[in-house]
C-alpha positions in Angstrom: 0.0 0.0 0.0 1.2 3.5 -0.7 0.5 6.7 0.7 0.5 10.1 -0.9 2.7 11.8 2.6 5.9 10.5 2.2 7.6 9.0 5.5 10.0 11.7 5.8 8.2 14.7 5.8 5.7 13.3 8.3 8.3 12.4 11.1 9.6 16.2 10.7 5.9 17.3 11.2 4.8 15.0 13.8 6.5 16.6 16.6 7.7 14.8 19.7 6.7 10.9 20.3 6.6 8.0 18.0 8.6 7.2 14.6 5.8 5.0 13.8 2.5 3.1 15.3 2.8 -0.6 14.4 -0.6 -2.3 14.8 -1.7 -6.3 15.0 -4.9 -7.0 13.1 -6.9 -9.9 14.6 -8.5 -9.0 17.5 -6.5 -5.3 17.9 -7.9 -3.6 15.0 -11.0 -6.3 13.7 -12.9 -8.3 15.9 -11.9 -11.6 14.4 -11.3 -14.2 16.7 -14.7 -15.5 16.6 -14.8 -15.8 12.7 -11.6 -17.5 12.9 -12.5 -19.9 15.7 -15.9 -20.5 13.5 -13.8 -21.1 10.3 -11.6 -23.6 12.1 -14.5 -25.5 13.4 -16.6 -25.5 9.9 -13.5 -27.2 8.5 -12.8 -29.5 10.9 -16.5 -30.8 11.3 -16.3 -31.4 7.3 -13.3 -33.9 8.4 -15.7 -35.5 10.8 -14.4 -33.6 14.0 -15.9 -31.3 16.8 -13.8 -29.1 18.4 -13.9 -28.5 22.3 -14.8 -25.0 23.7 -11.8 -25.7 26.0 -9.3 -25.2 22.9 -10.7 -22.2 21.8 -8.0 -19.9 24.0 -5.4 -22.1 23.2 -5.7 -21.6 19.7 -7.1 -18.2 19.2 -4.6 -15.0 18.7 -1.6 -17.5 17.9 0.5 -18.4 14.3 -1.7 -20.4 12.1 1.0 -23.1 12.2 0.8 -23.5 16.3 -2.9 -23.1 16.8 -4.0 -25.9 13.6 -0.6 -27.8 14.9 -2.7 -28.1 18.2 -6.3 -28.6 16.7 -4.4 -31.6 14.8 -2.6 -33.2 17.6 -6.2 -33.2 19.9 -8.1 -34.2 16.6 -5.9 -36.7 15.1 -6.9 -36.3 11.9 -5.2 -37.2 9.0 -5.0 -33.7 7.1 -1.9 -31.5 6.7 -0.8 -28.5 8.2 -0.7 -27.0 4.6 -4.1 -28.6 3.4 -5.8 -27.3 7.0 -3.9 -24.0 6.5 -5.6 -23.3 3.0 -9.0 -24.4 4.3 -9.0 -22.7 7.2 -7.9 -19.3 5.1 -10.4 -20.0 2.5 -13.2 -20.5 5.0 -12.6 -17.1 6.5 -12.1 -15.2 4.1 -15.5 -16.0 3.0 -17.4 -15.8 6.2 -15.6 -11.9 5.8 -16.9 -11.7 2.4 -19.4 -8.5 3.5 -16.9 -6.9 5.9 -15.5 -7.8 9.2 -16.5 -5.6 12.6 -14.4 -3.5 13.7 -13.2 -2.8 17.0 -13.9 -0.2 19.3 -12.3 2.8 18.4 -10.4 1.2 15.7 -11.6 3.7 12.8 -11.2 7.1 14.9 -7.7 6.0 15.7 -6.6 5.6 12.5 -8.1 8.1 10.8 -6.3 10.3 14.0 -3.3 8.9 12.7 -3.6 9.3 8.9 -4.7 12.8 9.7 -1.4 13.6 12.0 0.9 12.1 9.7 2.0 9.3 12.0 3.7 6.3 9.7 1.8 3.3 10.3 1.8 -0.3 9.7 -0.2 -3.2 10.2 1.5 -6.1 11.2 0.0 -9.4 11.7 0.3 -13.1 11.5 -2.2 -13.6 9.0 -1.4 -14.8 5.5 -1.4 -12.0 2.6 -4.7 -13.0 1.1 -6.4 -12.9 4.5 -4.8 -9.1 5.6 -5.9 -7.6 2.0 -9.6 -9.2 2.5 -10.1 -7.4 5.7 -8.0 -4.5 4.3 -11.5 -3.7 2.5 -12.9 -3.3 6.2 -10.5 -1.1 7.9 -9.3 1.1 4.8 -5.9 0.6 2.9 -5.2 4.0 3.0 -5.0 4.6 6.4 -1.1 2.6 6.2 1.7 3.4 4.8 2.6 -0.5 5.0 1.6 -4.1 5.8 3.7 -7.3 7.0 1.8 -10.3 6.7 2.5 -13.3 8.2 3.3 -15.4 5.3 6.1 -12.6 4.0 8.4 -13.2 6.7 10.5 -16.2 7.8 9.7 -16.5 11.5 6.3 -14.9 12.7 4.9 -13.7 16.3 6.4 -14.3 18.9 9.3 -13.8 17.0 10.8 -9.9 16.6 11.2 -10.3 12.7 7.5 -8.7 11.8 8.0 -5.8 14.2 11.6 -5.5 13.3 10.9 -5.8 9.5 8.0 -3.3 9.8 10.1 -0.6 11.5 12.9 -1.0 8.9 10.9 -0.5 6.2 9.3 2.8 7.7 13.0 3.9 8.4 12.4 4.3 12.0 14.3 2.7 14.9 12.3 -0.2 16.9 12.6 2.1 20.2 11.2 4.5 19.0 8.2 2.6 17.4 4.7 2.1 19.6 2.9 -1.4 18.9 -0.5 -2.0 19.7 -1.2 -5.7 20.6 -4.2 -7.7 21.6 -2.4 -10.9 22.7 0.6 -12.1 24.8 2.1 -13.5 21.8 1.9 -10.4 19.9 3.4 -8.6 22.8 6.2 -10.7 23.4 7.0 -10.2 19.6 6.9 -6.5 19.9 9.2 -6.3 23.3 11.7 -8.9 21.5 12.2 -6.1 18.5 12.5 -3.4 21.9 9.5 -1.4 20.6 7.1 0.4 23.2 3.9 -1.3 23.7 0.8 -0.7 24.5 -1.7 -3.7 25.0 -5.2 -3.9 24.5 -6.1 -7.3 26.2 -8.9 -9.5 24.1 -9.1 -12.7 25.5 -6.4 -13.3 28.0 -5.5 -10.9 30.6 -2.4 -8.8 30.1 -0.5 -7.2 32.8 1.8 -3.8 32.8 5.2 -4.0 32.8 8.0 -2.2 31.5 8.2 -1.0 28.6 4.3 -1.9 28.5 1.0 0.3 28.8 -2.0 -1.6 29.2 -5.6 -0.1 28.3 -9.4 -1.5 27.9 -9.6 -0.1 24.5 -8.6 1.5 21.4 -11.1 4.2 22.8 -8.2 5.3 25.5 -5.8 5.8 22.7 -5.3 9.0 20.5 -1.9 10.8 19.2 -1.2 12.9 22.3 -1.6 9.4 24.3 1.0 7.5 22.1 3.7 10.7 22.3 2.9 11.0 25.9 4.6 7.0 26.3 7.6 7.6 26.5 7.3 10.0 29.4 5.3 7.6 31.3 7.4 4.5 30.4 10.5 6.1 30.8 
């Protein structure tokens, strides 16, 4: 994706605060989780399997690789990783076909951003094809890039999508702010040394340092995300 402000003139303009706002997607930015939970169950049931509440939390907010490596293992069906991974994909990206919901707060925030200059990426786990299907729902032109999950070689947890996302705004990881639903997606972020601030979804997510934690997008705005490094620091 491309934006018309070019990187460099907005970090002069921005004043005081973050290089850059590095967002997840699933469960930060779109409420998600439950579409993909119902996609993984639709395509397991069509193998003949019915998957426990009780895995739900396991599986929800990780890798694609770890959370159907799981659903496998308790299922013990016979299917690939790479057959269930394009199922699963294919599955959601139609039950998103209209649109997927937004989060709370998720649309004022970035068009806060956009309208500050604030370089921002999405960063997420998800596969390509899945990011640029929901991209239709939150607005393409609202970031000045996208990582997906299936364009770098190790994913969340890992550093390399925050890392890679920073680099390719030009801006140093310190001096990036991630927003993160999940403690996967957090320890990602605090492995690349970004700031973070953490917008629990399903699991619980406490402060620490380095780490803000809020209820909602609706806490966050530009002044909040230049004032972090004051109250971190």
């Amino acid at each position: 994706m491309t934006s018309s402000i070019s990187v460099a003139d907005t970090r002069t303009a921005q004043g005081p605060g973050p290089h850059a706002v590095l967002l997840d997607l699933d469960g930060t930015l779109v409420d998600t989780e439950g579409i993909w939970w119902a996609a993984e169950t639709e395509v397991f049931a069509d193998l003949g399997h019915v998957l426990d509440e009780v895995h739900r939390d396991v599986v929800v907010g990780g890798p694609m690789a770890r959370s159907v490596g799981h659903l496998m293992s308790v299922t013990g069906t016979t299917a690939t990783l790479a057959e269930l991974t394009v199922a699963i994909n294919s599955r959601f990206e139609r039950l998103i076909e209209h649109g997927a919901p937004l989060m709370p707060g998720a649309h004022r925030l970035l068009t806060e951003l956009s309208a500050h200059g604030v370089p921002t990426a999405l960063v997420s786990a998800s596969h390509r094809r899945t990011i640029d299907a929901m991209l239709r729902s939150l607005g393409s032109e609202h970031f000045d890039l996208t990582v997906a999950g299936d364009e770098v070689t190790r994913t969340k947890p890992h550093p390399e999508p925050y890392l890679t996302a920073a680099a390719r705004l030009g801006a140093h990881p310190a001096d990036c702010v991630v927003v993160e639903d999940t403690l996967t997606g957090v320890a990602s972020a605090e492995a690349a040394g970004c700031m973070v601030v953490a917008v629990p979804s399903l699991v619980p997510i406490d402060p620490a340092p380095g780490r803000t934690v809020v209820s909602s997008l609706e806490e966050l705005s530009v002044p909040f995300l230049r004032s972090l490094r004051t109250r971190i620091h």
